[in-house]
C-alpha positions as CSV (number, residue, x, y, z in Angstrom):
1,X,12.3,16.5,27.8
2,X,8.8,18.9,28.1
3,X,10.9,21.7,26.5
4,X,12.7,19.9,23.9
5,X,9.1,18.7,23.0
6,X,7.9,22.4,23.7
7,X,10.6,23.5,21.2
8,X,10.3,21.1,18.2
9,X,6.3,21.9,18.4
10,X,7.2,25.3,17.9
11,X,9.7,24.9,15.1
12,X,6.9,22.9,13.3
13,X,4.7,25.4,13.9
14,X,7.2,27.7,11.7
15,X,7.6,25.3,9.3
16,X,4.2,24.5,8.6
17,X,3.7,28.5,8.2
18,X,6.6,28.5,5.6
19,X,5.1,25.7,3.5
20,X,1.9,27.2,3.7
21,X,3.2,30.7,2.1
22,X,5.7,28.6,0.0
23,X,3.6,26.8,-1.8
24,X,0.4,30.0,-2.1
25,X,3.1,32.0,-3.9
26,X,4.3,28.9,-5.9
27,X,0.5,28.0,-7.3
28,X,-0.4,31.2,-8.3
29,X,3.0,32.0,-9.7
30,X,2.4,28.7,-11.8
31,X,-1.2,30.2,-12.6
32,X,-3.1,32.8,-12.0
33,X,-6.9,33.1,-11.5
34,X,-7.4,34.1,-14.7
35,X,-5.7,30.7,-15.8
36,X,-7.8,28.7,-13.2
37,X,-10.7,30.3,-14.3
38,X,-10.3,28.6,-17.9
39,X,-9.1,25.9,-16.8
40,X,-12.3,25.1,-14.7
41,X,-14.8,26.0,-17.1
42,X,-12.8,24.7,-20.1
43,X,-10.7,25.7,-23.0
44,X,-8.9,28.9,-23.9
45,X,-11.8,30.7,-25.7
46,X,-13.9,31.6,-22.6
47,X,-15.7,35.5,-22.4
48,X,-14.5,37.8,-19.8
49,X,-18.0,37.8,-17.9
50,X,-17.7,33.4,-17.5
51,X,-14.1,34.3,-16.0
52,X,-15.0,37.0,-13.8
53,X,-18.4,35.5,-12.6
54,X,-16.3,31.7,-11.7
55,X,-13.4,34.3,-9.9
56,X,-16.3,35.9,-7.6
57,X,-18.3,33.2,-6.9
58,X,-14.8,31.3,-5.2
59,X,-13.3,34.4,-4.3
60,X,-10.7,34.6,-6.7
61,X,-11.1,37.8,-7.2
62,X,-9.5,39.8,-4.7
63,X,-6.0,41.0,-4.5
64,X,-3.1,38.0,-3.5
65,X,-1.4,39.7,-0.4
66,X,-2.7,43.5,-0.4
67,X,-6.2,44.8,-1.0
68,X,-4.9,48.7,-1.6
69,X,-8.5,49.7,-1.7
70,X,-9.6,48.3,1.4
71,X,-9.2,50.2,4.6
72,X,-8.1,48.8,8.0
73,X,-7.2,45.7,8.4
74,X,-9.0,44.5,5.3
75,X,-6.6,45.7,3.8
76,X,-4.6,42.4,4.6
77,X,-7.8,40.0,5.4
78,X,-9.9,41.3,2.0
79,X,-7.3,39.3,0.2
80,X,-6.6,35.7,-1.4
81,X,-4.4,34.4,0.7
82,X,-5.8,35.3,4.1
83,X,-9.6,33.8,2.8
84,X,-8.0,30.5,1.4
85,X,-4.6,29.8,2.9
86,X,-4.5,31.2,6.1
87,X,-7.3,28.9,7.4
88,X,-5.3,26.2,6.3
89,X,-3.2,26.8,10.1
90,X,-6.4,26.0,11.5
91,X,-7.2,23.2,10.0
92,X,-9.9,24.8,8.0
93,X,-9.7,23.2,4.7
94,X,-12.6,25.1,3.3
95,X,-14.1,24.3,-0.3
96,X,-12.4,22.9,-3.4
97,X,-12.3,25.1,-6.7
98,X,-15.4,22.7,-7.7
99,X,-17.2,23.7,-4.6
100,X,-17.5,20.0,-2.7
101,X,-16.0,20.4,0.9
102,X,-12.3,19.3,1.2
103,X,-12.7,18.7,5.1
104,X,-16.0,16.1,4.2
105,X,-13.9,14.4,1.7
106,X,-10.4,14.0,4.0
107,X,-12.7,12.6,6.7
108,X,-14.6,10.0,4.3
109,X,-11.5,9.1,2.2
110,X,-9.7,8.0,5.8
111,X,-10.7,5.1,6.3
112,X,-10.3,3.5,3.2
113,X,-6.8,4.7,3.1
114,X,-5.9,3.6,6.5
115,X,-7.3,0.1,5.6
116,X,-4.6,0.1,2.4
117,X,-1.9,1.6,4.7
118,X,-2.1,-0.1,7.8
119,X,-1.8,-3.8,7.2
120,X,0.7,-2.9,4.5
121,X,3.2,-0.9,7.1
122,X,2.8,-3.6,9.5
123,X,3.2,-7.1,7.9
124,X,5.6,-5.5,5.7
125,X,8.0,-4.3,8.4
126,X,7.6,-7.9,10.2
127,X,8.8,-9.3,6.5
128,X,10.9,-7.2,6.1
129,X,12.8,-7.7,9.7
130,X,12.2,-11.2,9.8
131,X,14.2,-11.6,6.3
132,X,16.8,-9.6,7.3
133,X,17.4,-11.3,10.4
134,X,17.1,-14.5,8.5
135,X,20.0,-13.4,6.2
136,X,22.1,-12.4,9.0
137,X,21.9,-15.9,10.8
138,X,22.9,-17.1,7.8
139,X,25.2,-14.8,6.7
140,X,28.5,-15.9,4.9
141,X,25.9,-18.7,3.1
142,X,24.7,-19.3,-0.1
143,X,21.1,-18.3,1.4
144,X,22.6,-15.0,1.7
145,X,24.1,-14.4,-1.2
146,X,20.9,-15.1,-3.1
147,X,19.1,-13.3,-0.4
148,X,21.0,-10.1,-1.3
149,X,21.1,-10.6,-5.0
150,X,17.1,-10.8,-4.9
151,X,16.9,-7.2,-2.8
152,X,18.7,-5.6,-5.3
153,X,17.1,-7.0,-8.2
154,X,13.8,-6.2,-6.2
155,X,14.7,-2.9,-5.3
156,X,15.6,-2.0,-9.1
157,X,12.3,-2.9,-10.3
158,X,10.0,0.2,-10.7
159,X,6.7,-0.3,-8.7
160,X,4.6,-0.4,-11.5
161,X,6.0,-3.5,-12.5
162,X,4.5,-5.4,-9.6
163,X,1.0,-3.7,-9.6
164,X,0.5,-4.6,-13.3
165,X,2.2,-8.1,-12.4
166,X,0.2,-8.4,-10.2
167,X,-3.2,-7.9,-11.4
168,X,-2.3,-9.8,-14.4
169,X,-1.4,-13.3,-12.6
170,X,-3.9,-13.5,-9.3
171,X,-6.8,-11.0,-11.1
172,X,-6.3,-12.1,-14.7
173,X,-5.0,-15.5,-14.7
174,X,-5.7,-17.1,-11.4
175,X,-9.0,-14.7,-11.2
176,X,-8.7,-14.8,-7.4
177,X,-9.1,-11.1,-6.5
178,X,-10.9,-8.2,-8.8
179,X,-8.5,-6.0,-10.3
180,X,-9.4,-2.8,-9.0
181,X,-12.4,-1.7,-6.9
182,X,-13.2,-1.0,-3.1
183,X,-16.5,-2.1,-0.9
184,X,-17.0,-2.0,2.8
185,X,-18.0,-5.5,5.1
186,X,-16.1,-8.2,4.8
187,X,-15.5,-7.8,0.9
188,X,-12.8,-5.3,2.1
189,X,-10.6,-8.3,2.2
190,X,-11.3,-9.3,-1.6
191,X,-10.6,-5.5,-2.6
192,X,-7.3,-4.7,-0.3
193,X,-5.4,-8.6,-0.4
194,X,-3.5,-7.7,-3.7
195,X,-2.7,-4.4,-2.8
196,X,-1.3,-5.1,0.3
197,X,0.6,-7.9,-0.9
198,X,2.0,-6.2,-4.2
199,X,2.9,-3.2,-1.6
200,X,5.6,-5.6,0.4
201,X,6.4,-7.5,-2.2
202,X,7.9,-4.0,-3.6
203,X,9.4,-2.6,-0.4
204,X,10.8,-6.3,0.1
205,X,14.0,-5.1,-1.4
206,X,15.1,-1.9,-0.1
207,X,13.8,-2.1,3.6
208,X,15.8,-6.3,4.3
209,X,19.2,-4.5,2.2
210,X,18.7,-1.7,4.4
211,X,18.0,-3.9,7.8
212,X,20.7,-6.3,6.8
213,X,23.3,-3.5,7.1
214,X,22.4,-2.6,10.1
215,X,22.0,-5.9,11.6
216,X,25.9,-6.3,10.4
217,X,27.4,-3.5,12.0
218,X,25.6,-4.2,15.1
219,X,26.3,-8.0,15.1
220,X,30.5,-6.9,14.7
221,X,30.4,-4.6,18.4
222,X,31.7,-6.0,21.6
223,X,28.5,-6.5,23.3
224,X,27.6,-9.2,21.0
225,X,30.7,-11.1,21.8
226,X,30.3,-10.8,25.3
227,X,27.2,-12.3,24.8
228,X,28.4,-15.5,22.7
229,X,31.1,-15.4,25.3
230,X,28.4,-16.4,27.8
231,X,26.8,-19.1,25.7
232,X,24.0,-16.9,24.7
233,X,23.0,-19.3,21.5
234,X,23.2,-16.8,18.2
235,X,18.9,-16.8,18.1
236,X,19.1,-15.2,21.5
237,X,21.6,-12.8,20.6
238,X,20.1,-11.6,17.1
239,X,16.5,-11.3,19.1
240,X,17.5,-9.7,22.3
241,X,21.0,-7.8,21.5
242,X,21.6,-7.0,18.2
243,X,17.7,-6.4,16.6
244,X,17.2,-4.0,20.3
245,X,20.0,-1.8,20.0
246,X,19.6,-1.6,16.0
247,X,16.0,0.0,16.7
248,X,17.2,3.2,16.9
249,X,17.3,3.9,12.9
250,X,14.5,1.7,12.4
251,X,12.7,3.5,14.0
252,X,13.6,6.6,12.5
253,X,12.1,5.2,9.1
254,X,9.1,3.7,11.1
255,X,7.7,6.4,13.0
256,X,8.3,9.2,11.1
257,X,6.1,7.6,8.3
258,X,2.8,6.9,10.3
259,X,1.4,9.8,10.2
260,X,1.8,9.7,6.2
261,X,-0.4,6.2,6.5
262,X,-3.2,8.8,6.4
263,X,-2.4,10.8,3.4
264,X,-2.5,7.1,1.5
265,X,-0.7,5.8,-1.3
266,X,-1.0,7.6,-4.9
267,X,-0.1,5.2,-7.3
268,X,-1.3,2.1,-5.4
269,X,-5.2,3.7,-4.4
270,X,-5.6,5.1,-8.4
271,X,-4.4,1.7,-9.9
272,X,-6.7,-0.4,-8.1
273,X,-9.7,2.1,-7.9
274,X,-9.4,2.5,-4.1
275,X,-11.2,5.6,-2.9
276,X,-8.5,7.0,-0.6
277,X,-6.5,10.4,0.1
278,X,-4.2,9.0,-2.3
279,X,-6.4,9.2,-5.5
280,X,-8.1,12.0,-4.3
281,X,-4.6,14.3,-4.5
282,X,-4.0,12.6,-8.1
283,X,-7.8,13.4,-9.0
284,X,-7.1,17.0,-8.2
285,X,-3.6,17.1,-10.0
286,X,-5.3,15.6,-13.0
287,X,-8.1,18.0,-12.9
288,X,-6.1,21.4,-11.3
289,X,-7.9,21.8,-8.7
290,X,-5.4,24.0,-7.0
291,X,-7.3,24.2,-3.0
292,X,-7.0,20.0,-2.7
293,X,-3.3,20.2,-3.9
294,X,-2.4,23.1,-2.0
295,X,-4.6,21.5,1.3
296,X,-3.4,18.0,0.6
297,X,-0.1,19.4,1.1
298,X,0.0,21.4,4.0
299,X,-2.0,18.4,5.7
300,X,1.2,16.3,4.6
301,X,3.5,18.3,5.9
302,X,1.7,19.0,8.8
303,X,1.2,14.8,9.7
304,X,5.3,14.5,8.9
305,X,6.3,17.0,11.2
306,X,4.3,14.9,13.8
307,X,6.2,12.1,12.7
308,X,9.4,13.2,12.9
309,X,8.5,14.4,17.1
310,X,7.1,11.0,17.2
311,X,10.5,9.5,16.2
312,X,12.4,11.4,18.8
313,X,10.5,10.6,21.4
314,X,10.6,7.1,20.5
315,X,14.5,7.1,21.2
316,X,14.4,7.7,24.6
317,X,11.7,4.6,25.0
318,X,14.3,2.5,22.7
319,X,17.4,3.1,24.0
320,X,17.5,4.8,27.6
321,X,20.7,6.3,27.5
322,X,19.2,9.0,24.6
323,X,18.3,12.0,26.8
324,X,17.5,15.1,25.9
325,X,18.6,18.1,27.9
């Protein structure tokens, strides 16, 4: 098990390098410093001196991979990508292209994030379950046609719909919750109940359809009619058979995604103003700002290779007979 561990560390470790040299050649194929340079200061019709001055002042100026008129090794560490990428593998976000620290603004955009993301990936995985379950009890019903019916018209409505729904009935119209905004005390509640509950209202759908199916198969295999064979009443079987051994993919979705709980939710933190990781990576898309985009995606990738560990180790916990040699 310590060297399976041992090894999928390792491959992440590759993996993480490959994303970081991916997506460095990727941005400055897309633009160069030249094209960052205008873009910061504004407009096409910027002197040479503004450009070259902004490239200096951020480092911009040196060569991408190869300094050729270095000697040594700084020939390979008087470069871009060895001042602004390679400290990514450290963790060492550095500065954004505006000059604010990206390491001072992951560490106070957090918490607010983790307050969004939390209570949503909880409650909404006990809904989400609990409906499921509640379909299969009744399955073969009326309750669960409907029940089926309303996933998939849930999970063909865009998630827009249900944030602007949203804040139209409970902010406009029953003016119970602001529309958008985030404060800190016990106002958090005021600020994060609509977001949370517009978050699994919308994953509602996809997750119980999902669930439901496996629930089915499981619900078909011997084991479960040994166990009505024994009187085991169906409650009993559903909570201690068939939702046990059916932890195994669940888990797989589970898991794997907390880590991303810290990177927050893009459309959900911009649409109601909350100050998380999530707006932050759409603030820098929106204004190019190349070092939070490229940082905010190794950090991703960095949390769902984490994630996916996390989930492997999980199966030996769920389901003893997973072993890995």
């Amino acid at each position: 098990m310590i060297g399976y561990v041992l090894r999928r560390l390792l491959y992440g470790v590759l993996i993480l390098i490959g994303v970081n040299l991916f997506t460095f050649v990727l941005f400055f194929a897309v633009n160069t410093p030249d094209d960052m340079a205008r873009l910061a200061i504004g407009g096409q019709r910027v002197s040479a001196d503004a450009i070259t001055k902004w490239k200096v002042e951020r480092g911009y100026d040196k060569p991408l991979f190869l300094n050729t008129q270095a000697a040594g090794m700084e020939k390979y560490t008087d470069t871009i990508f060895y001042r602004r990428s390679v400290p990514l593998l450290k963790f060492d976000f550095g500065s954004s292209d505006g000059g604010r620290d990206i390491s001072r603004e992951i560490r106070e955009r957090m918490g607010p994030s983790l307050a969004l993301a939390l209570p949503t990936f909880v409650l909404g995985l006990m809904v989400s379950v609990a409906f499921s379950l509640m379909l299969v009890f009744f399955r073969t019903t009326r309750l669960d046609f409907w029940g089926v019916v309303l996933c998939v018209v849930m999970l063909s409505i865009s998630g827009l719909f249900y944030i602007i729904a949203g804040q139209w009935l409970f902010s406009k119209l029953l003016r119970l919750v602001p529309y958008s905004g985030f404060s800190g005390g016990w106002d958090i509640v005021k600020f994060l109940s609509l977001p949370i509950l517009v978050a699994i209202i919308s994953r509602l759908g996809p997750e119980s359809r999902f669930y439901r199916s496996l629930f089915l198969e499981e619900i078909g295999k011997d084991y479960v009619r040994t166990a009505r064979a024994k009187g085991l009443s169906e409650r009993i079987v559903l909570f201690r058979h068939v939702l046990r051994n059916a932890m195994l993919p669940i888990l797989t979705g589970t898991v794997s995604a907390l880590p991303l709980l810290f990177m927050g939710s893009l459309i959900a933190e911009s649409f109601f103003g909350i100050p998380g990781l999530g707006s932050y990576t759409i603030d820098a898309i929106s204004s190019q700002d190349f070092s939070v985009v490229r940082a905010m995606v190794f950090l991703g990738s960095a949390l769902y290779i984490v994630g996916l560990i996390m989930a492997d180790i999980s199966y030996t916990l769920a389901d003893p007979r997973v072993r890995f040699e």
